[in-house]
KOLGU-690038 format. One record per residue: residue in three letters; y, x, z of N, C-alpha, C, CB in turn. Coordinates in steps of 0.2 Angstrom, whole numbers, plus 5000, padded with zeros to 4 digits. Last residue first. Glycine has a CB too. Layout:
<atoms>
+-----+------+------+------+-------+-------+-------+------+------+------+-------+-------+-------+
| res | n.c2 | n.c1 | n.c3 | ca.c2 | ca.c1 | ca.c3 | c.c2 | c.c1 | c.c3 | cb.c2 | cb.c1 | cb.c3 |
+-----+------+------+------+-------+-------+-------+------+------+------+-------+-------+-------+
| ALA |    Y |    X |    Z |     Y |     X |     Z |    Y |    X |    Z |     Y |     X |     Z |
...
+-----+------+------+------+-------+-------+-------+------+------+------+-------+-------+-------+
</atoms>
This chain:
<atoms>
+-----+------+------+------+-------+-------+-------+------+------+------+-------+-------+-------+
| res | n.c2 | n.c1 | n.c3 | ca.c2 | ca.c1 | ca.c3 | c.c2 | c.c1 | c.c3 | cb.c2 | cb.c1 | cb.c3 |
+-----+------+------+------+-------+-------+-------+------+------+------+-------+-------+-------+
| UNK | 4625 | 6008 | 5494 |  4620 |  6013 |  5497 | 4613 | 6015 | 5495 |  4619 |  6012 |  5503 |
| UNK | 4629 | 5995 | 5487 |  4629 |  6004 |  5484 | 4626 | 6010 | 5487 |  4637 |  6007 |  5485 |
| UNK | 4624 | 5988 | 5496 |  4623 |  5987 |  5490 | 4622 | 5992 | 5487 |  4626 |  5984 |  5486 |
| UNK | 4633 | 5989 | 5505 |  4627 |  5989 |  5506 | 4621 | 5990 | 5501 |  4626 |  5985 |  5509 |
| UNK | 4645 | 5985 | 5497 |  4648 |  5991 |  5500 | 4637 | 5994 | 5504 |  4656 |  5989 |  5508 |
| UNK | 4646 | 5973 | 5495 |  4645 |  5977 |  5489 | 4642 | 5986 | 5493 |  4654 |  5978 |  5484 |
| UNK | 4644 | 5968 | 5508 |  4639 |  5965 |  5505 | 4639 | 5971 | 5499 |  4640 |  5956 |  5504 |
| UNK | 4659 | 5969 | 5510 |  4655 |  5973 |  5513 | 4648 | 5971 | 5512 |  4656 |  5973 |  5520 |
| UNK | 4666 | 5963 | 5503 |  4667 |  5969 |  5501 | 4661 | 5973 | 5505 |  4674 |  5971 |  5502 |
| UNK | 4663 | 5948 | 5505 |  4658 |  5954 |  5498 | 4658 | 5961 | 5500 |  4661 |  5953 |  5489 |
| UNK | 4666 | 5948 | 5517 |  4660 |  5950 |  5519 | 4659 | 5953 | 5511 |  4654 |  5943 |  5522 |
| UNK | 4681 | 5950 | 5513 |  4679 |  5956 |  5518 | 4669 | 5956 | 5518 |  4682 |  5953 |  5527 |
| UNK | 4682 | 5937 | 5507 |  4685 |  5947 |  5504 | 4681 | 5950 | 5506 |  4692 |  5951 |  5507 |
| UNK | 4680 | 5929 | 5516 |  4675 |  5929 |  5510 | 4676 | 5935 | 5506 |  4678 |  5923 |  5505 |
| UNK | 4692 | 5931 | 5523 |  4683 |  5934 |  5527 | 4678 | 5934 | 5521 |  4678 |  5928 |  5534 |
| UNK | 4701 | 5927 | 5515 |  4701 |  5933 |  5518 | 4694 | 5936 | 5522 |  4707 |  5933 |  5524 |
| UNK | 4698 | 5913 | 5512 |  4697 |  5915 |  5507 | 4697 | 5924 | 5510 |  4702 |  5912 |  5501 |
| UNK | 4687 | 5902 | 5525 |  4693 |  5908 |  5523 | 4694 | 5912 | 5515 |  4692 |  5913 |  5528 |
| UNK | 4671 | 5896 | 5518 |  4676 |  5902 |  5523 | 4681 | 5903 | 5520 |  4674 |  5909 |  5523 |
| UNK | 4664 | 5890 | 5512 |  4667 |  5888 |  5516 | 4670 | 5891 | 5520 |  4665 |  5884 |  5518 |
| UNK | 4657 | 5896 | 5502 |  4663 |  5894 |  5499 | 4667 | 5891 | 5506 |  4660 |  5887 |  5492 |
| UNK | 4648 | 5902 | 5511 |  4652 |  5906 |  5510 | 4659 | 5903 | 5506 |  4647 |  5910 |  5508 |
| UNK | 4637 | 5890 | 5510 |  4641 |  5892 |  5515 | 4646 | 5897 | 5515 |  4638 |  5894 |  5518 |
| UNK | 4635 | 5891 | 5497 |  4638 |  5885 |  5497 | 4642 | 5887 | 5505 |  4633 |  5876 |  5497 |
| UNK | 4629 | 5902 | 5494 |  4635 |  5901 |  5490 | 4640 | 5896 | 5495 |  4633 |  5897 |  5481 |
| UNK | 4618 | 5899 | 5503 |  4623 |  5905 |  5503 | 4627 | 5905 | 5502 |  4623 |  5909 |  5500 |
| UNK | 4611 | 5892 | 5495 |  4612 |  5888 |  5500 | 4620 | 5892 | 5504 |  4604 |  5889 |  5505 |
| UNK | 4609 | 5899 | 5483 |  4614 |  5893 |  5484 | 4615 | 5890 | 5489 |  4613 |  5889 |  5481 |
| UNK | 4599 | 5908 | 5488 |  4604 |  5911 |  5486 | 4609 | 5904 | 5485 |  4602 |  5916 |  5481 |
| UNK | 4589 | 5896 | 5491 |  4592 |  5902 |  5497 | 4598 | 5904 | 5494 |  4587 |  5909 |  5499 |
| UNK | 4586 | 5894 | 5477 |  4589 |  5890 |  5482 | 4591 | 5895 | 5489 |  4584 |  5884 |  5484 |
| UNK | 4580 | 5909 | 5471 |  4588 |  5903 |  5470 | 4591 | 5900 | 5475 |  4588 |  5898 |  5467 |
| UNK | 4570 | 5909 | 5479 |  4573 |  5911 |  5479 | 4582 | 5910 | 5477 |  4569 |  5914 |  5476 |
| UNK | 4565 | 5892 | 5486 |  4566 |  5897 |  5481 | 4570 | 5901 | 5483 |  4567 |  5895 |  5475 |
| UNK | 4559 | 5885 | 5500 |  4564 |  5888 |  5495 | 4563 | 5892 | 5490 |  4568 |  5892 |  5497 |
| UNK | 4548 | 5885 | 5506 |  4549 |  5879 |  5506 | 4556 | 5880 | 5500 |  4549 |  5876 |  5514 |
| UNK | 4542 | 5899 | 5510 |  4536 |  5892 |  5508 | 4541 | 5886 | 5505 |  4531 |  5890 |  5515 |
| UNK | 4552 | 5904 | 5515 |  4549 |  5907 |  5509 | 4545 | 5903 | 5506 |  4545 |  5913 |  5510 |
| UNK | 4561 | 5901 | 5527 |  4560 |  5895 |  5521 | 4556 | 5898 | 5514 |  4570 |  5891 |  5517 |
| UNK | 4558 | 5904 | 5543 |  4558 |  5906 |  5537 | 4558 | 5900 | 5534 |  4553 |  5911 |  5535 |
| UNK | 4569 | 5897 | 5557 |  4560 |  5898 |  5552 | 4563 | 5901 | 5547 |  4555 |  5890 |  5550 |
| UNK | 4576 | 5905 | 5571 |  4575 |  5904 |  5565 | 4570 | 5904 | 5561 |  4577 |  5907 |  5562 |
| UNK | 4573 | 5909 | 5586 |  4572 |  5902 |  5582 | 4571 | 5900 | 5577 |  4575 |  5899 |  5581 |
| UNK | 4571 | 5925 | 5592 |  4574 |  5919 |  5586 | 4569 | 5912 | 5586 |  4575 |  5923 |  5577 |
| UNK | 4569 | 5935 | 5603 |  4566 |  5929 |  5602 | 4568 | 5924 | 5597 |  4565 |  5926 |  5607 |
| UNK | 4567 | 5952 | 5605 |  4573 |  5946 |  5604 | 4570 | 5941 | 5601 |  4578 |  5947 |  5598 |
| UNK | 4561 | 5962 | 5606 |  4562 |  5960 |  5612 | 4569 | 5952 | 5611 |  4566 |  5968 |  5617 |
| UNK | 4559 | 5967 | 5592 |  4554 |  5964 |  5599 | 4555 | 5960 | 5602 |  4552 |  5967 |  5604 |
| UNK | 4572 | 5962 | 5581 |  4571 |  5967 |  5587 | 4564 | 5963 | 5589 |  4578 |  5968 |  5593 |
| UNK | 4569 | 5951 | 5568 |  4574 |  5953 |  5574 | 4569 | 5958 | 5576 |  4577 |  5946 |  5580 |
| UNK | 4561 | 5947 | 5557 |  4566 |  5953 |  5557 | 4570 | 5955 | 5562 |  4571 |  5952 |  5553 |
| UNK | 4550 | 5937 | 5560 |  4553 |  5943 |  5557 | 4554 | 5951 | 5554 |  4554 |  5943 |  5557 |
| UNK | 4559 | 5929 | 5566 |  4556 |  5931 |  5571 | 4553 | 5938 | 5567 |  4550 |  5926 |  5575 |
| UNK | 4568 | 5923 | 5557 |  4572 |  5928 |  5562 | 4568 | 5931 | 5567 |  4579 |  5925 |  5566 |
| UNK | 4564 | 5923 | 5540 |  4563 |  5918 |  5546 | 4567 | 5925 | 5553 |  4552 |  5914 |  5548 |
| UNK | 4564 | 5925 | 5527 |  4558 |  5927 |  5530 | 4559 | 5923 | 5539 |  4557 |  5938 |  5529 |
| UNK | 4576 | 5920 | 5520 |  4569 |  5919 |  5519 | 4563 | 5920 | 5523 |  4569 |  5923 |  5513 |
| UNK | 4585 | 5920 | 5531 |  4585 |  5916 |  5528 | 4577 | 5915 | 5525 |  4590 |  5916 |  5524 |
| UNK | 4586 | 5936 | 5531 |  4584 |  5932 |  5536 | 4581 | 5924 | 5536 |  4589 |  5932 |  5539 |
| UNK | 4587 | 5937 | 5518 |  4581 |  5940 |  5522 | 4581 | 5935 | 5527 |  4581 |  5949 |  5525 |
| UNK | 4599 | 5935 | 5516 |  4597 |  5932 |  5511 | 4587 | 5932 | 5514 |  4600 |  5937 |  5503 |
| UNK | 4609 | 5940 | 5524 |  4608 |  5935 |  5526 | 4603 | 5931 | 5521 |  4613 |  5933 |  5527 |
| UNK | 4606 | 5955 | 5521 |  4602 |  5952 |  5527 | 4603 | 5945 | 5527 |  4604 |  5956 |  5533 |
| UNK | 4614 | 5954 | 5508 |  4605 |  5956 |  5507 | 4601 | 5953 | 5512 |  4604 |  5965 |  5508 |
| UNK | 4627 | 5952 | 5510 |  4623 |  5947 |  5508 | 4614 | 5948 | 5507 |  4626 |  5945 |  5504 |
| UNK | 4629 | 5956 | 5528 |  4631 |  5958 |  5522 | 4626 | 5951 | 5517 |  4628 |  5970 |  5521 |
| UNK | 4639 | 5950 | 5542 |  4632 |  5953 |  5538 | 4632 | 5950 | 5531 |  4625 |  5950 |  5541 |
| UNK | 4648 | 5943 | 5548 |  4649 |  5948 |  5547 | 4644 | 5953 | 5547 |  4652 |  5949 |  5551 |
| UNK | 4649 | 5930 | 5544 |  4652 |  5934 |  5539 | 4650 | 5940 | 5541 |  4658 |  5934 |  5538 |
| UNK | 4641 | 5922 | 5555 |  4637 |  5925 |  5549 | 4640 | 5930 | 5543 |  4634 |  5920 |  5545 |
| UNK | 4648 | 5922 | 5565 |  4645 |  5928 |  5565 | 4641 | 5929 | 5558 |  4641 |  5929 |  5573 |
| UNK | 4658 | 5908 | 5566 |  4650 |  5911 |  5569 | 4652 | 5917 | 5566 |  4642 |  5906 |  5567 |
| UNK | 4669 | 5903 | 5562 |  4670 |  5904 |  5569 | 4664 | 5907 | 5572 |  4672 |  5897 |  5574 |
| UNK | 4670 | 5899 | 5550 |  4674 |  5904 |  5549 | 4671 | 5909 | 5558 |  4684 |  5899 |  5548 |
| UNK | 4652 | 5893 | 5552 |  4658 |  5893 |  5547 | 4662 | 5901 | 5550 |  4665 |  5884 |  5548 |
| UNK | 4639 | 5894 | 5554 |  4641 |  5897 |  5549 | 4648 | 5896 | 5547 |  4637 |  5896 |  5545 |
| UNK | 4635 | 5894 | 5572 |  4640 |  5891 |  5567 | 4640 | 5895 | 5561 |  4647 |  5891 |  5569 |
| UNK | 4617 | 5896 | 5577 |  4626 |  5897 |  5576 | 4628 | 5894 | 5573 |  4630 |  5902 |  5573 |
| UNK | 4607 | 5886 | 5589 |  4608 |  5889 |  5582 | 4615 | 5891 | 5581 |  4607 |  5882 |  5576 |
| UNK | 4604 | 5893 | 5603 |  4604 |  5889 |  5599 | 4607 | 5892 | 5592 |  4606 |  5883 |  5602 |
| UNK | 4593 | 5911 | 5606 |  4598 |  5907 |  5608 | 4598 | 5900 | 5603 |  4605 |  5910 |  5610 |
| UNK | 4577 | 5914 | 5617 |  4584 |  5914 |  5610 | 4588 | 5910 | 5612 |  4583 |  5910 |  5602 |
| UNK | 4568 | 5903 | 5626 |  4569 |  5910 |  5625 | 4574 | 5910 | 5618 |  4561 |  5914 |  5623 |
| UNK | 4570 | 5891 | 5635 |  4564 |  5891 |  5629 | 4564 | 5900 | 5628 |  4566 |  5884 |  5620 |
| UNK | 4581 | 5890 | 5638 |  4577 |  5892 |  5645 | 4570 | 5894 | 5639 |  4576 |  5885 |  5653 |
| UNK | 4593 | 5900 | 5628 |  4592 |  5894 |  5630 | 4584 | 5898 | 5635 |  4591 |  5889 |  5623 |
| UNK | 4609 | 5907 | 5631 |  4601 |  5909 |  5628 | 4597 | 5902 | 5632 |  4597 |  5919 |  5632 |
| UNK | 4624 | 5906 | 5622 |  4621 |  5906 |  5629 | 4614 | 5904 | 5627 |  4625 |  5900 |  5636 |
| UNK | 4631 | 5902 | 5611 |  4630 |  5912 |  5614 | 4624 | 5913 | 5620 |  4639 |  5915 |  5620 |
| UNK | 4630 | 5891 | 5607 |  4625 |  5895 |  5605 | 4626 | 5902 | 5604 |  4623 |  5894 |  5599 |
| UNK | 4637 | 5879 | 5614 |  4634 |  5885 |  5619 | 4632 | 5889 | 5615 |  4628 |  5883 |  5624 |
| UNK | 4633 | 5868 | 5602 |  4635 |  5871 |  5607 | 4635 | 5875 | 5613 |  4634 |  5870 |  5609 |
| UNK | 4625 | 5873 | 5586 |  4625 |  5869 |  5591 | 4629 | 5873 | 5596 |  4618 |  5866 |  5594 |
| UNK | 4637 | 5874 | 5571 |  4631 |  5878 |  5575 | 4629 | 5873 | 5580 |  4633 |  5886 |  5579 |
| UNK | 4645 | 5870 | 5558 |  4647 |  5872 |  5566 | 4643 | 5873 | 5571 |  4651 |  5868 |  5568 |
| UNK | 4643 | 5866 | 5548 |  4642 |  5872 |  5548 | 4644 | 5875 | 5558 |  4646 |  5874 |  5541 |
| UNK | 4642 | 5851 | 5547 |  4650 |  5856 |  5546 | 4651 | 5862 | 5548 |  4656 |  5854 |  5550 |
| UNK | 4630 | 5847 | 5550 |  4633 |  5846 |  5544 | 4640 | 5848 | 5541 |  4633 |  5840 |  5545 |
| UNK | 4621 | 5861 | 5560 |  4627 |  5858 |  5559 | 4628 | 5856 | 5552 |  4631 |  5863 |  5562 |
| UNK | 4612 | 5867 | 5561 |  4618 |  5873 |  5560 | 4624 | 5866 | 5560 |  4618 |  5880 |  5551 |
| UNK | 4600 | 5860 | 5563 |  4601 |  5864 |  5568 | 4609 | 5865 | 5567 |  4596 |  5870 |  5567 |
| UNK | 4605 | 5851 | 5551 |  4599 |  5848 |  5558 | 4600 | 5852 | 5565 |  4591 |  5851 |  5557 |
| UNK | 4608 | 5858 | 5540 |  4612 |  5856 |  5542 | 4610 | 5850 | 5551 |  4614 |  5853 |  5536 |
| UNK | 4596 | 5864 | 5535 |  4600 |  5867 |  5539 | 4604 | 5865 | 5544 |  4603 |  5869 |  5536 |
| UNK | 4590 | 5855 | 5526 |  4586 |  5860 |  5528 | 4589 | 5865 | 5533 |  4583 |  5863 |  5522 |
| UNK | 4599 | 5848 | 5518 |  4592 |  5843 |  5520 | 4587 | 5850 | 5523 |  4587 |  5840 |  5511 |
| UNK | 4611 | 5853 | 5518 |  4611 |  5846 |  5519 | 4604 | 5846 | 5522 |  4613 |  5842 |  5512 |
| UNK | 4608 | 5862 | 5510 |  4610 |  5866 |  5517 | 4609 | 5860 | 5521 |  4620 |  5870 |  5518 |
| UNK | 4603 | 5856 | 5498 |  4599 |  5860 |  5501 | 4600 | 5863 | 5507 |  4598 |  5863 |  5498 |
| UNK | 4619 | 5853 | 5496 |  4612 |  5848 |  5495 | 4608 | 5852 | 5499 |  4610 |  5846 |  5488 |
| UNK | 4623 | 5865 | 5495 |  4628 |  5859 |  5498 | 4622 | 5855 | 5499 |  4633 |  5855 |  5492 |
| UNK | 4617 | 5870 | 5484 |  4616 |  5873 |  5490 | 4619 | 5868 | 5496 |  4618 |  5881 |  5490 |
| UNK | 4622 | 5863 | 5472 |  4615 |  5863 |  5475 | 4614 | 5865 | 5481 |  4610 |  5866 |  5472 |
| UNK | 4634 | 5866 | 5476 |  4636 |  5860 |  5475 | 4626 | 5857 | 5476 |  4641 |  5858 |  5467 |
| UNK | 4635 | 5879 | 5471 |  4638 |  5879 |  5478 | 4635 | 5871 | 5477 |  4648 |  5881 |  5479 |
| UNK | 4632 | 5881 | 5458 |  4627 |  5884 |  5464 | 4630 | 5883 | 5470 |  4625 |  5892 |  5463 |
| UNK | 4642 | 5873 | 5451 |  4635 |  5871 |  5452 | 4630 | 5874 | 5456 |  4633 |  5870 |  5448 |
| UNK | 4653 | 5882 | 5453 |  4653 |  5878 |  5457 | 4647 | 5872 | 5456 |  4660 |  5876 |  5457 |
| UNK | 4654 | 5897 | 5461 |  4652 |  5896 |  5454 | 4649 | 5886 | 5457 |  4646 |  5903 |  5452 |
| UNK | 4661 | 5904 | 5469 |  4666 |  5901 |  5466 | 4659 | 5898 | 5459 |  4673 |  5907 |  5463 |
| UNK | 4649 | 5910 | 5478 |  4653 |  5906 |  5480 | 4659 | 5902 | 5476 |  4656 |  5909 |  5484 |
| UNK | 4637 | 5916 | 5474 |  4642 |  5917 |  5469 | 4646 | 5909 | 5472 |  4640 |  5919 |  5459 |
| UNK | 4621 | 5926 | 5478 |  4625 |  5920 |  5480 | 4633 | 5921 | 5476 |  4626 |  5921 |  5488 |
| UNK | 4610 | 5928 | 5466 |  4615 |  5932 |  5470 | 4618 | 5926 | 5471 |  4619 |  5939 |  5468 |
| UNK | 4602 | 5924 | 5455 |  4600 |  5928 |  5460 | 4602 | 5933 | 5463 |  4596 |  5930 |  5459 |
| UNK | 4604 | 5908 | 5450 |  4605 |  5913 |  5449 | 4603 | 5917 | 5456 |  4611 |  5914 |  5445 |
| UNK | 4590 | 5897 | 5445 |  4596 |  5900 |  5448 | 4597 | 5907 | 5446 |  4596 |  5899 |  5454 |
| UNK | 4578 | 5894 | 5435 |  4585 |  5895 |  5432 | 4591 | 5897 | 5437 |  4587 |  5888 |  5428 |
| UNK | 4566 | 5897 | 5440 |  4567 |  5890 |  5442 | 4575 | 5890 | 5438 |  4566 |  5889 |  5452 |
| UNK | 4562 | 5910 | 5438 |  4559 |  5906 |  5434 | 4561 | 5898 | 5434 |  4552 |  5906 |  5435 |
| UNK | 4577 | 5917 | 5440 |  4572 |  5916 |  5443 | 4569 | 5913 | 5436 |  4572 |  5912 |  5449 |
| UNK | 4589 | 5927 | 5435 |  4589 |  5923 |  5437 | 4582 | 5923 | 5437 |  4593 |  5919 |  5435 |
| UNK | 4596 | 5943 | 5434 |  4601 |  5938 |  5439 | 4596 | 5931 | 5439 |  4610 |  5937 |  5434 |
| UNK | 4586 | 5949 | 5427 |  4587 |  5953 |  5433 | 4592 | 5947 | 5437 |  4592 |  5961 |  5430 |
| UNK | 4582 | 5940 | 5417 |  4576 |  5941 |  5420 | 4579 | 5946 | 5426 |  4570 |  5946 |  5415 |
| UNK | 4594 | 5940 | 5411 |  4592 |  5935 |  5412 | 4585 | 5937 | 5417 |  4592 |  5932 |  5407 |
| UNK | 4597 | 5955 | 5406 |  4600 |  5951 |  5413 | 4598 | 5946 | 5415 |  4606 |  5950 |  5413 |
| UNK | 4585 | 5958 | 5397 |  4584 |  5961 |  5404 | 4590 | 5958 | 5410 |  4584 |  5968 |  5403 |
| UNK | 4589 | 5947 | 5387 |  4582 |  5947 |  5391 | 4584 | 5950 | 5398 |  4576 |  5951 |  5387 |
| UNK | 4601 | 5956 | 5384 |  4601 |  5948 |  5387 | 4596 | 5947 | 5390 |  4601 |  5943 |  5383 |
| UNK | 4595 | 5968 | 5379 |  4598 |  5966 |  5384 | 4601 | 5961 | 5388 |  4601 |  5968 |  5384 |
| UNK | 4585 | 5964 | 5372 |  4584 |  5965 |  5375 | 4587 | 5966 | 5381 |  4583 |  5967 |  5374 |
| UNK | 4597 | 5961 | 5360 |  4594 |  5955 |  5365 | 4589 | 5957 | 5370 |  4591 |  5949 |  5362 |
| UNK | 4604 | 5974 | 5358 |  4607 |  5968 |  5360 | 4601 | 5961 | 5367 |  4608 |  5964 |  5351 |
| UNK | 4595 | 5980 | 5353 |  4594 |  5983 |  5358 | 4600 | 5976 | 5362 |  4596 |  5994 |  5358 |
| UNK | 4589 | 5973 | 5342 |  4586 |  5972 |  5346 | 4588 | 5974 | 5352 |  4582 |  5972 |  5345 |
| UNK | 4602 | 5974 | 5335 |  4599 |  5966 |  5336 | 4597 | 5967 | 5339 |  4595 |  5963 |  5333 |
| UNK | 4601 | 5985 | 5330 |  4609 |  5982 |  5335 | 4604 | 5976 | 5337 |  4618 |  5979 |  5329 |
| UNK | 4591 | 5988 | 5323 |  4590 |  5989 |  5328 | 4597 | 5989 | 5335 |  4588 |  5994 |  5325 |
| UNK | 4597 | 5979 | 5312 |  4589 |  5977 |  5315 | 4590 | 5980 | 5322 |  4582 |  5981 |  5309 |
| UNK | 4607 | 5987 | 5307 |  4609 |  5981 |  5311 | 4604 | 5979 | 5315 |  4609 |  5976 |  5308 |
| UNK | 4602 | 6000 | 5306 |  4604 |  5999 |  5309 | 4605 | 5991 | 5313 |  4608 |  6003 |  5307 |
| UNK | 4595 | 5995 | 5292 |  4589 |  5997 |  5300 | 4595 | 5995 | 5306 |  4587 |  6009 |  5301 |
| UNK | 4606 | 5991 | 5285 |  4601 |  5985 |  5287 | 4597 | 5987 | 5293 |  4596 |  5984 |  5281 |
+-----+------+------+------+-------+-------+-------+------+------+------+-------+-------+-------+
</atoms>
C-alpha cells in the first residue's frame, strides 16, 4: 500500500514536472515541433498577423534582402527553403524572435527586427516556429533540428 502511495506520487510529480517544463500558462508547448499539426496551424495564423507584412505571406522575405537598405540593415529575409533561417539552431531563432535583432546583433549591425516579448507568448513564438519550419524541405528540417539538438547538448 506505502509502496503504491509512493508510485503514485513520484508518478505525478512527474507529469507535473513535464507539464510545467514543456508548457506555459497559456497551454503551448515550449519547443517548436513542426509535425505537430495544431501548433503549426496557430503559428500559421500568428506568422499571418505579425510576420507575414515584412517576411512575406509565402515566407519569401522582401526583395533584395542581401542588399542594405539607405535607412541602415537590411530588408526582411525569406524564411523558406531559400533564406538563411535554417541555418540557426532553434534557441537563437526563438531569442531573436522574442527579444527583437537590435538586441542581439553585433553594435555595428543595425536590424530591423522588433521584438514580440510584449506582444507573444512564449508558445506563440514557439508556433510561429513550428509553422515556419513545417515549410521546409524535409532534408534542411533534418539538418536544422540536428543542429538545434547539437546546441542544446552543449
Amino acid at each position: 500500500m506505502i509502496k503504491t502511495i509512493l508510485l503514485a506520487g513520484v508518478v505525478t510529480a512527474a507529469v507535473i514536472g513535464a507539464g510545467v517544463y514543456f508548457l506555459r500558462g497559456d497551454g503551448l508547448p515550449l519547443k517548436s515541433d513542426p509535425a505537430n499539426a495544431a501548433q503549426v496551424a496557430m503559428g500559421k495564423s500568428l506568422y499571418a498577423g505579425n510576420c507575414a507584412a515584412c517576411h512575406g505571406a509565402n515566407l519569401e522575405g522582401q526583395k533584395n534582402w542581401r542588399t542594405p537598405l539607405g535607412s541602415g540593415g537590411l530588408p526582411a529575409p525569406p524564411h523558406d527553403a531559400s533564406g538563411h533561417t535554417w541555418h540557426h539552431p532553434d534557441a537563437l531563432l526563438f531569442r531573436y524572435t522574442k527579444l527583437g535583432g537590435e538586441k542581439l546583433a553585433p553594435p555595428s549591425f543595425k536590424s530591423n527586427m522588433p521584438g514580440f516579448e510584449d506582444s507573444l507568448s512564449d508558445g506563440e513564438i514557439w508556433a510561429v516556429l513550428s509553422y515556419i519550419k513545417s515549410r521546409w524541405p524535409p532534408k534542411i528540417r533534418r539538418r536544422q533540428t540536428r543542429m538545434s539538438q547539437t546546441q542544446t547538448a552543449n
